[in-house]
PLY file of the C-alpha trace (Angstrom):
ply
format ascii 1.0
element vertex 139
property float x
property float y
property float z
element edge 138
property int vertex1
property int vertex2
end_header
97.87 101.63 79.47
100.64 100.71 81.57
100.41 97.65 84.06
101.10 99.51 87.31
98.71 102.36 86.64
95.42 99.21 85.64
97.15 97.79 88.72
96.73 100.56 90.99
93.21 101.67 89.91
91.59 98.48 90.42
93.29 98.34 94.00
91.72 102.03 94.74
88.26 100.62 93.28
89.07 97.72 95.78
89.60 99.94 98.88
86.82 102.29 97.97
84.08 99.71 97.55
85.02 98.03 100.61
84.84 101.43 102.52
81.87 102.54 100.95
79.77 99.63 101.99
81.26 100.11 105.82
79.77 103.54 105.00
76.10 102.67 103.29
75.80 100.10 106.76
76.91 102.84 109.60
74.66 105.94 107.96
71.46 103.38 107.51
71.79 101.26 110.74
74.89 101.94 113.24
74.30 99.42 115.51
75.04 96.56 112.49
78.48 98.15 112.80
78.94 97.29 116.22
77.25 94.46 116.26
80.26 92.49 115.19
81.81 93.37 118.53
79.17 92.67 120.42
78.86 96.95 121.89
75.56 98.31 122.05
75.30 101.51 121.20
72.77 102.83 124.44
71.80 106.58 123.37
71.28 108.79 120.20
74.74 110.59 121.02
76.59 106.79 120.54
74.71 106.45 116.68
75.31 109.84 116.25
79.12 109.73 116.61
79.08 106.17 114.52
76.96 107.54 111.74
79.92 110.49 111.69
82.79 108.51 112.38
82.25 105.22 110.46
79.80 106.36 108.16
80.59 110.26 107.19
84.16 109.68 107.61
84.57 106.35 104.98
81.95 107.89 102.78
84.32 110.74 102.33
87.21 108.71 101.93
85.94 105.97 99.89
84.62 108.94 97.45
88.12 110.55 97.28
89.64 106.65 96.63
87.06 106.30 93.70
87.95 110.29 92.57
91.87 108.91 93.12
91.15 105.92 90.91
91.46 107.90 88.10
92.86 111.01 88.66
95.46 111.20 92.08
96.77 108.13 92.48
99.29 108.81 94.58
97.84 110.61 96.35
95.16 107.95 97.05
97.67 105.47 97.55
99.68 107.25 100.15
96.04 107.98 102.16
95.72 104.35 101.62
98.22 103.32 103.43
98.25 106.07 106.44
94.44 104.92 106.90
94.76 101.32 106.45
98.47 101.68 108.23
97.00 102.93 110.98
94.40 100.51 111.85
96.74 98.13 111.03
99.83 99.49 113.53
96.68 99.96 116.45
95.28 96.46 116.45
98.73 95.20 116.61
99.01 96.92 119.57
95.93 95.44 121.12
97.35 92.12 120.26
100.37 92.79 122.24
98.86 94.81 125.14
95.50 92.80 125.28
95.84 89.79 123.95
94.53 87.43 121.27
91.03 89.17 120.01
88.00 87.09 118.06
88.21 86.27 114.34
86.67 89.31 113.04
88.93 91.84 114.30
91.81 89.40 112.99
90.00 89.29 109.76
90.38 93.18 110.05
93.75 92.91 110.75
94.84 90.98 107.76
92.70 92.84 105.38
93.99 96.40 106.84
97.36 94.88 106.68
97.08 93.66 102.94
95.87 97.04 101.67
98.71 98.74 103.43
101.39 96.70 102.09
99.45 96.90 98.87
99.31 100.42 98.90
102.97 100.87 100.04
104.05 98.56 97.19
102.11 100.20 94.52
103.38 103.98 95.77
107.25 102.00 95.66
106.42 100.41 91.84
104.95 103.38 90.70
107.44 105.77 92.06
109.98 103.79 90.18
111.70 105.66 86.98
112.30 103.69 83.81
115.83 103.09 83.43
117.47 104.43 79.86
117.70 100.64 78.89
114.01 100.21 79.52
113.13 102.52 77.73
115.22 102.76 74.83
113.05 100.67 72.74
109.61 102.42 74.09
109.61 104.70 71.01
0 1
1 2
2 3
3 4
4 5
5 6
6 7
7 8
8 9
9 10
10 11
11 12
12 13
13 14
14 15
15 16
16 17
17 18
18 19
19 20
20 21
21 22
22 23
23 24
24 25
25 26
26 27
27 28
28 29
29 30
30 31
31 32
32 33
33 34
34 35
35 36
36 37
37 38
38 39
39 40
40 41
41 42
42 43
43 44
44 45
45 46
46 47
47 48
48 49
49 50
50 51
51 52
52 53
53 54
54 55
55 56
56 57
57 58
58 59
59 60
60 61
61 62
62 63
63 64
64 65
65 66
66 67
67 68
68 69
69 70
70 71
71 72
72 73
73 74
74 75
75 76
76 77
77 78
78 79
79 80
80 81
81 82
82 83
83 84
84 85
85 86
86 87
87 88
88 89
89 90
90 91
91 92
92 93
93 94
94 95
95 96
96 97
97 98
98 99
99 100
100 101
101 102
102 103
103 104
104 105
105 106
106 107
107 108
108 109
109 110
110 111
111 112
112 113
113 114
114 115
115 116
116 117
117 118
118 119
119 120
120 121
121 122
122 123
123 124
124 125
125 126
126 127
127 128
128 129
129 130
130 131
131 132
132 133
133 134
134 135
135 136
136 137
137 138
């Protein structure tokens, strides 16, 4: 099995574990999500939209990133890095129109930003095509 391909399934494992257990937390208890940011979530419509958003939402995705794993990895990685990418691109933002935040949102920040460069890099390595001097000893 080729490097890039162990590579890139282990990094979709990665990314779905992580966003299945922001998942598991925000469908059994939604205030322990936003407990981290000190919100309180006041009425049943507030846990209702974090049990969709946080929880239905990254169960869905980190099930397609396990599915991807082993089946569309490309496709996984390019969701990878518009999702990541995204939160990324928006906290940056905050930093420059708001200011310096707490540590956990800038240990959110470097983890989103890791798995978007690592997803960018691993759709850039894999979309690479062997050379005809790479591969002229392959068979």
């Amino acid at each position: 099995m080729k490097l890039n391909l162990i590579i890139t399934r282990v990094f979709l494992v990665l990314l779905a574990l992580a966003t299945l257990n922001i998942a598991v937390q925000a469908i059994l208890d939604p205030q322990v999500i936003f407990d981290n940011v000190q919100v309180q979530l006041g009425n049943l419509t507030a846990r209702n939209s974090v049990r969709a958003l946080y929880g239905g939402v990254n169960l869905a995705f980190g099930l397609f990133w396990l599915y991807a794993a082993f089946r569309q990895q490309t496709m996984g990685l390019t969701l990878a890095l518009l999702y990541t990418g995204g939160f990324a691109v928006g906290r940056i933002l905050s930093l420059i129109m708001d200011g310096m935040p707490d540590a956990f949102a800038m240990q959110w920040l470097v983890t989103e930003s890791v798995f978007a460069l690592g997803a960018a890099g691993l759709l850039f390595w894999n979309a690479k095509k062997p050379t005809a001097s790479s591969t002229a000893f392959s068979h």
